[in-house]
N, C-alpha and C positions, 0 to 999 in steps of 0.2 A: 241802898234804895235810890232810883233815881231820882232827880230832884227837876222841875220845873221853874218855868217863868210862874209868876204870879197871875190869876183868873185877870187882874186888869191889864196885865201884861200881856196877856193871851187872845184877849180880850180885841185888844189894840191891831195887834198882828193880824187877825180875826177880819177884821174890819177893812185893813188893808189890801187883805185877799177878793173878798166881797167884788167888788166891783171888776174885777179881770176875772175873777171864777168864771163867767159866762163865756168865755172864750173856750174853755176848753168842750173838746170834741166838737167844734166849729171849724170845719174845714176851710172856712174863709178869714178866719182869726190871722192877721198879717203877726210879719214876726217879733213885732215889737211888739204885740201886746202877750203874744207868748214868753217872750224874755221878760216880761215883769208879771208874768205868775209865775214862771220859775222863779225869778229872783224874791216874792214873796214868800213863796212855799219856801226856798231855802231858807230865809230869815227866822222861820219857825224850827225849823228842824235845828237851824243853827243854836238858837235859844235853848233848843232840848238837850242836845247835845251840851251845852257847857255846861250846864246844872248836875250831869251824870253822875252818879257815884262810881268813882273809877275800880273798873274791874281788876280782880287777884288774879295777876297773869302767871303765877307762879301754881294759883288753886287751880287755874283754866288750863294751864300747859298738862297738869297733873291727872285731868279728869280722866275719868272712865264708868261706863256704866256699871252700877253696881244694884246689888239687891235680890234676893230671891223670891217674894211673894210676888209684884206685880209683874215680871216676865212669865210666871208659871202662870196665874190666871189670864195672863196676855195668847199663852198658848191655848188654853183649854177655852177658851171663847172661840178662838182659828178653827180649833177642832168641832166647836159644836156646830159654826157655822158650815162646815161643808168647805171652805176656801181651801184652797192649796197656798202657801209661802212661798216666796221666790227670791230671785236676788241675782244683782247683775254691779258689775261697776263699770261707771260712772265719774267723769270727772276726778278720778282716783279713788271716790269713797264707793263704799260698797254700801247700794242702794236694795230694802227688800220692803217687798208689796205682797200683797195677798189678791189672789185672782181666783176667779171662779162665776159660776151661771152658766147659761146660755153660752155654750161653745159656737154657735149660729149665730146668735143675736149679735146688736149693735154695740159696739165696744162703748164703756161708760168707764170715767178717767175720775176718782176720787180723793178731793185734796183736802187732809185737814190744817186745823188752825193752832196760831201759837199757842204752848204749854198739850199741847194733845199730840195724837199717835193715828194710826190707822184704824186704830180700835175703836175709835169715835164712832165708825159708819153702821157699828158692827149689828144695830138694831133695824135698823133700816134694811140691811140687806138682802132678809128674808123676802121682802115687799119687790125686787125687782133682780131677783136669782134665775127664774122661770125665763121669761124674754128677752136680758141684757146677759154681753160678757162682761165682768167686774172687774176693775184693777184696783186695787185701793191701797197706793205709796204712803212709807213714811217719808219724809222729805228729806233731806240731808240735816247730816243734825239730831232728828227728832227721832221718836221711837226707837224703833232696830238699826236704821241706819247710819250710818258714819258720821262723827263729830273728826273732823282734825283741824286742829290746834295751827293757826296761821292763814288758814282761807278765808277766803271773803264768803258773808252769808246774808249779802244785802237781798232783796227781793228781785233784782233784777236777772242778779246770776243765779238764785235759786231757780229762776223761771228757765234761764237757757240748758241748766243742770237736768231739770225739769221734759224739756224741749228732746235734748238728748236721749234720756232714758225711754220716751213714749214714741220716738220714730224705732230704736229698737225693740223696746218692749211689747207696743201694740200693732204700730207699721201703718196701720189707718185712722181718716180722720174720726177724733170721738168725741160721744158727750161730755165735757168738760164741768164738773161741780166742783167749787172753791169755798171753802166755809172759812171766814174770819180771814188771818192772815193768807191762808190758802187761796182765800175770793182773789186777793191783790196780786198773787204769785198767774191762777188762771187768768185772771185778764190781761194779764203782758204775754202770759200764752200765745191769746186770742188775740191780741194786737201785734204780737211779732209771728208768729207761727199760725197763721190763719189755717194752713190747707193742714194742720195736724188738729185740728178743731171742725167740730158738725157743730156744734153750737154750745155756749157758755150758758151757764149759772153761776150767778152771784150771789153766795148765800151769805146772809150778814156778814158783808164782806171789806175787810180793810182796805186803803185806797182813797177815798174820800170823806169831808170831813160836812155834816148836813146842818141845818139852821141851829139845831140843837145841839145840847153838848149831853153825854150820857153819865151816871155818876162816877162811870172808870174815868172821862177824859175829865169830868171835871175835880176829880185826883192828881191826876196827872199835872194839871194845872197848879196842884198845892204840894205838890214833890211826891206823892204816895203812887206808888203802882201795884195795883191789885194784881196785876196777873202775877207775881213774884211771892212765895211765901217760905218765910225759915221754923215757922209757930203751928202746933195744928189744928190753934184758933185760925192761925190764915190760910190754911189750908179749907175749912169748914166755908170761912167769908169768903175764898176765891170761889168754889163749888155756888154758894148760894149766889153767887154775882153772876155766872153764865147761866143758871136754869131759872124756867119759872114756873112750871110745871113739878109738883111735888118737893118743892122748896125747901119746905118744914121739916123734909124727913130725909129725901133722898143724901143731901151732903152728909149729912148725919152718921150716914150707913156707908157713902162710899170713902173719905177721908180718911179715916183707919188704914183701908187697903193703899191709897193713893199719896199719903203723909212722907212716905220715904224717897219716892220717887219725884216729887217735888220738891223738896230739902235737899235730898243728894243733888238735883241740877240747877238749883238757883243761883251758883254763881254761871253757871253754862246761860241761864234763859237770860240775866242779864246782860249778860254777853250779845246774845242771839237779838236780844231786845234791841239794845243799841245798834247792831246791824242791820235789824230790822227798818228802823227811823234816819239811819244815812242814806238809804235808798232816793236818787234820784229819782226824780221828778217820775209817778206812775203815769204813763201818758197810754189812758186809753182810748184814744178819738179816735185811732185806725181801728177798732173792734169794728165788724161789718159781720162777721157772723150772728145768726139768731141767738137771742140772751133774754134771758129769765133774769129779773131780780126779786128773789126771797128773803122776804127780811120777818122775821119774830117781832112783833110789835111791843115786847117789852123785855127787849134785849137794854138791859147793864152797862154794857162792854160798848159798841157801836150804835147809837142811837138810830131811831130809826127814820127818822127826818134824811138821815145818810139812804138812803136808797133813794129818794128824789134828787139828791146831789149824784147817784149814779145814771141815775135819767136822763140828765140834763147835758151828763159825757155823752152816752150812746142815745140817741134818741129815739130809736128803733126797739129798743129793750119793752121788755112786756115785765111788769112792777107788781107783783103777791103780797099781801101782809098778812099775817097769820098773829088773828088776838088769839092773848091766855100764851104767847109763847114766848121765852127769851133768845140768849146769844146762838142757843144749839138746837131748832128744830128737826133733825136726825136723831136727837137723842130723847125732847121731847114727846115731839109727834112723828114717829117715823111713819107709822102708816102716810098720813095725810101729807110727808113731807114728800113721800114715795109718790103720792098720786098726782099730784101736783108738778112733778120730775115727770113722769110719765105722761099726761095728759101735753108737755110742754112738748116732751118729742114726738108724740104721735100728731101735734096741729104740725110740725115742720116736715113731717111724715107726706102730713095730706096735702100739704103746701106744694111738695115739689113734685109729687102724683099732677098736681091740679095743670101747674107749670109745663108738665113734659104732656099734658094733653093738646 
């Protein structure tokens, strides 16, 4: 389990950041007060890191996907949705997505979040198959695609891994949606690979940290990390910590199916965790494409006070909250999460119509 600074500890650091926070996404921010929010933000991450419960590199050398129930129903959802699977490599791993809609329409790039797959989108997709083409990657690492044992899998090279695959896979610029860790991976996208981006979404999106703390960070804070489970009690309290819609019942029902597949990788996520939190400094101030920030107003995992800390990078960003929802609005409310994606490209639609008149 990893282990943390203490909430006064945190607290403190917290505090520290506070006042340079405002720099970022400030184009006029001189370099020294940039060098001391990185050197803030470092001190945090640094603290996280030491507390770590040091990973079984011998468990981690040895890994391999294993399991037969949730690969099978992983298939048989592909299937019902109509998507075709694909696969290409990548950085040496062998990278596979699921594609499908709209062969005409506007290429739409979907990323999910730590502890998830591809399969996250898989409700939603109905909502926007007719007018969009779909790509929806597992990231490296995650789902079907390639884990190897000695690479870097900070967010920053996830993003350029990321970068790679979508100038090959799609070849144009697309609508870019990020959920959770995903959000953080899309907007270094968006900030280093601008002309492979029509415009971002941030969907409760890792990256920034907002006035509030959520009950996952204020875990983290006391050494427990929820997104990690070996129990299939914590399997149950991880499910009931990202949803908030049908709470009482859904984890209930899904757990069972999903219990092996998070025990066989929780020395991997740990793993992936801690690469995750070495990630230098997310610098998204160069983001200049059109940006949506979607957040579930009673999201667990990333509080939701954190979308106005992504505001305050991009300024330009257009800001959604969605009550009654938690960490995963695609799984909640796909329709409304769908319409609200849609309503967002179609204003950048009429935006550049209005422009080229």
């Amino acid at each position: 389990m990893i282990r943390f600074p203490s909430a006064a500890v945190l607290a403190s650091l917290r505090s520290a950041i506070s006042p340079i926070r405002s720099v970022i996404g400030n184009s006029k921010a001189g370099p020294k007060a940039l060098t001391e929010q990185q050197a803030a933000l470092d001190l945090v991450r640094a603290a996280y890191l030491a507390k770590s419960e040091p990973v079984d590199e011998d468990a981690l050398r040895q890994w391999q996907p294993s399991g037969l129930a949730w690969p099978l129903l992983r298939e048989v959802q592909r299937l019902a949705s109509g998507m075709s699977k694909r696969s290409m490599e990548v950085d040496g791993h062998r990278l596979v997505w699921m594609e499908g809609g709209n062969a005409r329409g506007e290429p739409v790039l979907l990323l999910h979040g730590f502890t998830s797959s591809k399969e996250n989108w898989l409700l939603m997709l109905p909502f926007l198959m007719q007018r969009y083409r779909l790509y929806v990657l597992d990231l490296p690492a995650w789902g079907e695609s390639q884990y190897i044992h000695g690479r870097p899998y900070t967010l920053d090279r996830q993003a350029e891994r990321v970068a790679e695959w979508a100038r090959r896979a799609i070849g144009v610029p697309a609508h870019v949606v990020g959920s959770s860790m995903g959000g953080a991976i899309a907007g270094l996208l968006a900030a280093r690979h601008a002309s492979q981006v029509a415009s971002l979404t941030l969907m409760n999106a890792a990256g920034m940290h907002g006035e509030n703390s959520s009950p996952f960070e204020r875990g983290l804070a006391e050494g427990r990390n929820g997104l990690l489970a070996s129990r299939l009690s914590e399997v149950i309290q991880l499910l009931e910590n990202v949803i908030e819609r049908n709470r009482a019942t859904l984890p209930l029902a899904l757990a069972p199916l999903m219990y092996s597949q998070f025990t066989r990788r929780r020395m991997l996520n740990l793993h992936l965790f801690a690469q995750m939190i070495k990630t230098p400094h997310v610098e998204l101030a160069g983001v200049q494409v059109p940006t949506l920030v979607l957040w579930g107003e009673q999201d667990r995992i990333l509080d939701v006070s954190s979308a106005d800390a992504f505001l305050a990078v991009i300024p330009h960003a257009v800001v959604k909250k969605l009550r009654g929802v938690g960490h995963l609005p695609m799984v909640e409310v796909p329709g409304v999460t769908a319409r609200r994606l849609r309503k967002f490209w179609e204003a950048q639609k009429v935006e550049k119509l209005a422009v080229a008149a």
